[in-house]
C-alpha positions in Angstrom: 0.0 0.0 0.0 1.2 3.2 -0.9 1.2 6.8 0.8 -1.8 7.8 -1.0 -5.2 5.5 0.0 -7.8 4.6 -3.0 -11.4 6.3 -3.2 -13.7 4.1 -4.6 -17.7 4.7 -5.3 -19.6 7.6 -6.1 -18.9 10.8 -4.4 -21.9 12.8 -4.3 -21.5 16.1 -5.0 -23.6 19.6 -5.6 -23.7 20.3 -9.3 -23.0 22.8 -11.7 -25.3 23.1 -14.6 -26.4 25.2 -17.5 -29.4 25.6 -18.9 -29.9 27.6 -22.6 -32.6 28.1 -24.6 -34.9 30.2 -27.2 -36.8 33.0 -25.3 -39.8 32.2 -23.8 -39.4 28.5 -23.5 -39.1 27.8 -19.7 -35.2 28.3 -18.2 -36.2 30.1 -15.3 -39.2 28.3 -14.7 -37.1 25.1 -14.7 -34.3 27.0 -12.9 -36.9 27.8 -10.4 -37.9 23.9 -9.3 -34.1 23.2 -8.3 -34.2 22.5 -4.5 -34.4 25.0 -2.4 -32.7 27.9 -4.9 -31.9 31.9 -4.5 -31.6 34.1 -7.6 -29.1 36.5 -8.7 -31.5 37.6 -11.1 -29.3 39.8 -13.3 -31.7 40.4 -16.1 -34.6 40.9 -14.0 -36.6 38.0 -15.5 -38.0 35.7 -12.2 -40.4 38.8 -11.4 -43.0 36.5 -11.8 -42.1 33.3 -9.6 -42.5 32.8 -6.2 -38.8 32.8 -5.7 -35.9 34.3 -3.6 -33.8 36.7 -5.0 -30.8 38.8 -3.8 -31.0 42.7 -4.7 -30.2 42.7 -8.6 -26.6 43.5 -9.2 -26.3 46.5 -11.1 -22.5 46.2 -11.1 -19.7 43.5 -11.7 -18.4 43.9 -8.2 -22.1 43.5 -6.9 -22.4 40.5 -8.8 -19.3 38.9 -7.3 -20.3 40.3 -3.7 -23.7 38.4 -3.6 -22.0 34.9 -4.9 -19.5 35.0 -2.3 -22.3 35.9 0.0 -23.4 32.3 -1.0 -20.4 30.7 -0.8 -19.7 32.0 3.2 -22.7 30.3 4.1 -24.9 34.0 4.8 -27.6 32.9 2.1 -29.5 29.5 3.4 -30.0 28.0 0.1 -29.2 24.8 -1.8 -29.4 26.1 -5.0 -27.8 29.6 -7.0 -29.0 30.4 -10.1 -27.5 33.1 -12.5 -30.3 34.2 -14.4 -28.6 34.9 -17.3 -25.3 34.3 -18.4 -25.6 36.5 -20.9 -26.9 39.7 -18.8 -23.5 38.7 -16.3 -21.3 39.3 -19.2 -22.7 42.4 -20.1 -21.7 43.7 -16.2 -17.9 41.9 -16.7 -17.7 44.0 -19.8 -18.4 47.4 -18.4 -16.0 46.1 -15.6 -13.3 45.9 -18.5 -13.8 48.8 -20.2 -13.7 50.5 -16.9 -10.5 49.1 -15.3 -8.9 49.3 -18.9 -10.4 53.0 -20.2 -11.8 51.4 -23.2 -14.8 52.6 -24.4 -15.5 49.1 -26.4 -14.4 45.9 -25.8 -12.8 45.5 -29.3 -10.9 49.1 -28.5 -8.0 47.2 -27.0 -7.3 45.9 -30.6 -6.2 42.1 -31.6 -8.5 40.5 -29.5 -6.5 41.7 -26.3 -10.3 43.3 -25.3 -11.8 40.1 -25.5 -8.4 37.9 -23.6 -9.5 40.5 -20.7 -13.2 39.4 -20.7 -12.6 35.8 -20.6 -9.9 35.8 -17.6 -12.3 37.9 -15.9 -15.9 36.0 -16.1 -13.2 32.8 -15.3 -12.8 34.2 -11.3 -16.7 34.1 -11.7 -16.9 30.5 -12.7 -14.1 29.7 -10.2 -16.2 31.6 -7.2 -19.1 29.0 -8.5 -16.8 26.2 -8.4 -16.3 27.4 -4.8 -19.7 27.5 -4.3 -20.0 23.9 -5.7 -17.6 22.7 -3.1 -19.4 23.6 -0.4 -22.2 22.1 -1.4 -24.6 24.3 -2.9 -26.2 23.3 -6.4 -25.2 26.2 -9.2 -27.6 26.8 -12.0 -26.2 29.1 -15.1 -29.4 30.2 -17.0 -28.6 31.7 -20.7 -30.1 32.4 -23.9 -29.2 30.8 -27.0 -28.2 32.5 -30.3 -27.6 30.8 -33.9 -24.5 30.4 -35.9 -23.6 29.9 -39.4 -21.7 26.2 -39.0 -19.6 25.3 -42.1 -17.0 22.0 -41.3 -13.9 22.4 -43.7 -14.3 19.1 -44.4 -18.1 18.9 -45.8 -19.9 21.3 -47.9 -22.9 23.4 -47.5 -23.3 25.3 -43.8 -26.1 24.8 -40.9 -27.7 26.4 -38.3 -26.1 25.8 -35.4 -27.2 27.0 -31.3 -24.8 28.1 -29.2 -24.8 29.8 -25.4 -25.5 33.7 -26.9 -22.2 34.5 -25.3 -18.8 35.6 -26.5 -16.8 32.9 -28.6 -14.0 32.9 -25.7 -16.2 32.9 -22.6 -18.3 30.4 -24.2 -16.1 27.1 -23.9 -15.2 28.0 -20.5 -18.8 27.9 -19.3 -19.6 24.7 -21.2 -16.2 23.1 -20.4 -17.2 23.7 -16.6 -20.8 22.5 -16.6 -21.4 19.1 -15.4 -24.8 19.2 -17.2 -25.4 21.3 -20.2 -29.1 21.1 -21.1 -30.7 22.4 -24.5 -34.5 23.2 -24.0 -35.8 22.9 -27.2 -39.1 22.5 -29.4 -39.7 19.3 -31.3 -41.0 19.9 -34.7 -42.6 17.6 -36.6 -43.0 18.0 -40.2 -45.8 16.6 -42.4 -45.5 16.4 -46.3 -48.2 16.1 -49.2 -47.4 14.2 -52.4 -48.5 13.5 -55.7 -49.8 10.5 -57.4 -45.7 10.2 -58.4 -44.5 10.6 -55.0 -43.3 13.8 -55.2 -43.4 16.3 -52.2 -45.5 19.0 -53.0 -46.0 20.9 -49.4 -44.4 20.5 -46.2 -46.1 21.7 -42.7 -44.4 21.8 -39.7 -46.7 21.1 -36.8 -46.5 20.1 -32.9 -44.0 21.9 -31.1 -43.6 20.4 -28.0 -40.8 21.4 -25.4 -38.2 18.9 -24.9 -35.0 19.0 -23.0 -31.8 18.0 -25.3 -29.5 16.4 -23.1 -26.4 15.1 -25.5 -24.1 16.8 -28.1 -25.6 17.1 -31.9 -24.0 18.9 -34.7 -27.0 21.6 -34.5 -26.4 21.8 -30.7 -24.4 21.7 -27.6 -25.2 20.0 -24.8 -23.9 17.3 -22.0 -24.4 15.0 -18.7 -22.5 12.8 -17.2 -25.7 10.6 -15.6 -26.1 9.1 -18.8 -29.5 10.7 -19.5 -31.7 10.0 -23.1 -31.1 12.1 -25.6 -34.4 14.2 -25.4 -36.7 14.5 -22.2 -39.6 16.0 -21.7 -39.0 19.9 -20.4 -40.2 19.4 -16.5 -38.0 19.3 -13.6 -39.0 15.2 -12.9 -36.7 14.6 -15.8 -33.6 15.7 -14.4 -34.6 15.9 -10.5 -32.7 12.3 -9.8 -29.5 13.8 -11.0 -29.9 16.7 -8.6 -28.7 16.3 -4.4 -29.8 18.5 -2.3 -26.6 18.2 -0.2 -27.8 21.4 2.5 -31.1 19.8 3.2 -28.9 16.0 4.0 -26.5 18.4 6.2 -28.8 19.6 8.4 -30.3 16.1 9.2 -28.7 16.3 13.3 -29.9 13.3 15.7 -30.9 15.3 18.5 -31.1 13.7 21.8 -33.1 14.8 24.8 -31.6 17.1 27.2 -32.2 16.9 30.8 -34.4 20.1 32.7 -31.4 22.8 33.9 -31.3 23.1 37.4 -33.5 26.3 38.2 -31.1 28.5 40.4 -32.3 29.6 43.9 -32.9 33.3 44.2 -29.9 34.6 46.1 -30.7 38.0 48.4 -29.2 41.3 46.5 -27.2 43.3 48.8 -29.0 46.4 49.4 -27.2 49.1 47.6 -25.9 52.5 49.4 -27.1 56.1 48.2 -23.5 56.3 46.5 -24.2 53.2 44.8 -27.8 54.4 43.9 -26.3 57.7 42.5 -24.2 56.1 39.9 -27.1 53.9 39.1 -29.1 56.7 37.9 -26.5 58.8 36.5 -25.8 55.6 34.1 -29.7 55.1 33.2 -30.0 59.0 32.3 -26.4 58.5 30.0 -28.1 54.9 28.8 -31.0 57.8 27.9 -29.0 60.2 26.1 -27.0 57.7 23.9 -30.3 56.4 22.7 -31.9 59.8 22.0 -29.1 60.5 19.7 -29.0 57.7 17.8 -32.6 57.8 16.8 -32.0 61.6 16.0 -29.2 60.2 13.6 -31.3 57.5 12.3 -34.3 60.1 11.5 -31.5 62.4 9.4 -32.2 61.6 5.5 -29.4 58.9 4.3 -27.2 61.0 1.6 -26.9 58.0 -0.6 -31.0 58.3 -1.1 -30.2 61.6 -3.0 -27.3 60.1 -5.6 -28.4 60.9 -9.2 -29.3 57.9 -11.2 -26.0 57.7 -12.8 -24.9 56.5 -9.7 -26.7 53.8 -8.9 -24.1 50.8 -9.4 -22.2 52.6 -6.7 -24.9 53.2 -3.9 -25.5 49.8 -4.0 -22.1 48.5 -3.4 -22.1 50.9 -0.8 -25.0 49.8 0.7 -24.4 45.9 0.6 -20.7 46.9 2.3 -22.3 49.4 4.7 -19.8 52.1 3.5 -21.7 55.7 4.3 -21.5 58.3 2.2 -19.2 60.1 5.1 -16.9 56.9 4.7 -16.5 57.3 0.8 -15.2 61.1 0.5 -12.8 60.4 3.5 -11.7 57.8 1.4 -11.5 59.6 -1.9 -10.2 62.3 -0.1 -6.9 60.5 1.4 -5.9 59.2 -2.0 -6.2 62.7 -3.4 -8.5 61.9 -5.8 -11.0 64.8 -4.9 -11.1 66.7 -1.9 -12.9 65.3 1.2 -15.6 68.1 1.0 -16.6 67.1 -2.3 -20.1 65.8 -2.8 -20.1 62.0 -4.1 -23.3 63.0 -6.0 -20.9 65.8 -8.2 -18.3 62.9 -9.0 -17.9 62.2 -12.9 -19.0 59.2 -14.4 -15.9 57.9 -15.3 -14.3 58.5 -11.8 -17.3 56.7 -10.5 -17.0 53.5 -13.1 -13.4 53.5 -11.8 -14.7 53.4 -8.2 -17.0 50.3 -8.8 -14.2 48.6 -10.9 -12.3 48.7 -8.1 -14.4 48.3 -5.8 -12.4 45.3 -3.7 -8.8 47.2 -3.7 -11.4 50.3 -2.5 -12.4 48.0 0.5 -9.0 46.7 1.6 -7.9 50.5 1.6 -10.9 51.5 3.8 -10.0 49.0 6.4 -6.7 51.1 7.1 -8.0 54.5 7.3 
């Protein structure tokens, strides 16, 4: 026997899966049915489930905030879903452009714009993997887009559907899914023909949903459970592949505990007029301390006033608990604008820099 011991079995594990599709058909819903899920609804599409959702994300930094939320265990949930992939990307490109002072992705020039983007959305899928290892289920939601498809080696080209997502980000998301569903209509054509034989009119009819489960030339799409090729689009079809490894963490064989021991009421000295003095002069400070603080809680929060051009950075100030006070003392020791500055007068592009930054911003904070 070596140093190193043999696993054997299966090792259950949460899962990581991605689920694309025309509009309309059902990701979300489907999405929704996972155990026990919370949504980072980027695009603002679950508005009609009965679902959980964190605040929506209006910035890159946000975005990454709320999953490592999920990851620290601050967000009781067996399930994450992205909702969409698509709609994420579009926040790691302003987070680009930003951090790079691009006004386009494809200013960089030779792709370099688009290198950027992908090593970026990769710290997202490694926070998800993170997320995976502790347990929690990650659903990827996306739309699908179709692509010219031409082999060099075979003539005539084909519609092809692919995640609607940048040719470099793509692979990575596919490459890290353990499941990579297709929803799908199935289409059934009917033909008329002549006394000859011939075809003379074609009718496509049905159109019922289906989930597409395994790679076709028209299609991407993978499991590892060995699934059919097409399933009906409900959640049954999929739901043995899926643990729900929170809910089988917090099974706890409780045993009864024995009654505590009631303590006996012990006599309290009785207290002399010194004693009695301070007693009161604390109670009337007690008083004071609480009179101010709901004076300060009453005063309008400055944040409330911030045009909306600044809205991606009230809310990373708000989710961080960073005061508007906080900010200018910050801006203010790096020199950037004075302290007395309003945040409300800061220019867009200083304020895009701020939420680009956002986590180098935070570390500073600590030290002031």
């Amino acid at each position: 026997m070596g140093k190193y011991e043999l696993i054997t079995g299966i090792r259950p594990k949460a899962l990581r899966v991605v689920i694309y599709g025309v509009a309309g058909i059902g990701k979300t819903t489907l999405a929704a049915e996972f155990p026990n899920p919370v949504f980072i609804d980027v695009e603002d599409g679950s508005n009609q489930l009965p679902v959980a959702r964190m605040p929506r994300p209006t910035s890159w930094a946000m975005l990454m905030d709320e999953v490592k939320e999920v990851r620290d265990g601050n967000v009781p949930c067996s399930t994450i879903v992205i909702d969409t992939a698509d709609a994420a990307e579009a926040l790691c490109v302003d987070a680009v452009c930003s951090e790079h002072t691009l006004s386009g992705i494809e200013d960089a020039g030779y792709g370099k714009g688009y290198t950027y983007l992908a090593e970026k959305f990769g710290k997202l899928l490694d926070l998800l993997g993170e997320v995976v290892d502790h347990g929690i289920n990650v659903v990827v939601v996306s739309h699908s887009m179709a692509r010219k498809f031409e082999r060099p080696d075979e003539e005539g080209a084909y519609d092809r559907y692919e995640l609607k997502l940048s040719r470099k980000v793509a692979p990575m998301v596919k490459e890290w899914a353990d499941m990579l569903l297709f929803l799908d209509y199935k289409t059934y054509v009917e033909t008329q023909s002549d006394k000859k034989g011939n075809t003379i009119k074609a009718k496509a009819k049905g159109g019922k949903r289906i989930i597409r489960t395994t790679h076709h030339p028209c299609w991407d799409a993978k499991n590892r459970f060995g699934l059919k090729d097409e399933l009906p689009l409900e959640y049954a079809s999929i739901a043995h592949c899926v643990p729900d490894m929170m809910a089988q963490g917090r099974t706890i064989d409780r045993k009864p505990v024995a009654e505590p021991v009631q303590p006996q009421p012990q006599q309290q000295p009785q207290k002399s007029a010194a004693m009695q003095e301070v007693d009161e002069r604390l109670e009337r400070m007690q008083r004071e301390v609480e009179q101010i603080g709901a004076m300060r809680d009453a005063e309008p929060d400055p944040r409330d006033a911030y045009p909306d051009r600044l809205k991606a950075l009230a809310d990373l100030m708000r989710t961080n608990d960073v005061n508007d006070e906080d900010l200018r003392s910050l801006v203010g020791a790096q020199g950037w604008f004075p302290t007395e500055c309003p945040v409300d007068q800061y220019p867009d592009d200083f304020a895009a820099f701020l939420v680009s930054t956002w986590d180098q911003l935070m570390a500073k904070l600590k030290q002031l």
